[in-house]
C-alpha positions in Angstrom: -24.4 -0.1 -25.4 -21.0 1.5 -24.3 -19.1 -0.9 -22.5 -18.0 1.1 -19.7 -21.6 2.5 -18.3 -20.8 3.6 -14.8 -22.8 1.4 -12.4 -22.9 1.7 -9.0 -21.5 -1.7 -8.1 -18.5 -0.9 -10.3 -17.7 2.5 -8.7 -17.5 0.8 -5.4 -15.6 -2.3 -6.2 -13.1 0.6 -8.6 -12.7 2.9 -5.0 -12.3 -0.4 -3.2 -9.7 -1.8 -5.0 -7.9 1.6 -5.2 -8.2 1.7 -1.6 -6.6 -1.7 -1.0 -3.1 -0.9 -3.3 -2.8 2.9 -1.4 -3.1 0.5 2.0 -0.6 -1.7 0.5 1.4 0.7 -0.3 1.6 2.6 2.4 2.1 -0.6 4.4 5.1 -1.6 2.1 6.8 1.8 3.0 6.3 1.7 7.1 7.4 -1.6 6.6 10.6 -0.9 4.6 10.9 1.9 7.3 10.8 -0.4 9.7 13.5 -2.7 8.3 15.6 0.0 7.7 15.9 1.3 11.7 16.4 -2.2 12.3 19.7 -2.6 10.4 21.0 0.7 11.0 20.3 -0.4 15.1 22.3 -3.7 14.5 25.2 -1.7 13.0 25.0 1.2 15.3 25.3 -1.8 18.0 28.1 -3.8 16.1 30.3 -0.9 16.7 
């Protein structure tokens, strides 16, 4: 038996999980974008 015998379940759960770290991801990045307008507005506004 080869351990790695691509069943259907595992393909999905694979894609899903790959899915789920590209949302993260991309959620981490608009999130550090987000931060970063935020601190160059409060120092834009200090001065």
């Amino acid at each position: 038996e080869t351990p790695h015998m691509h069943q259907p379940g595992v393909q999905v759960l694979e894609e899903v999980h790959v899915r789920c770290v590209e949302a993260r991801v991309i959620v981490e990045v608009i999130s550090g974008c987000e931060g970063a307008e935020r601190t160059l507005r409060h120092f834009h506004g200090a001065q």
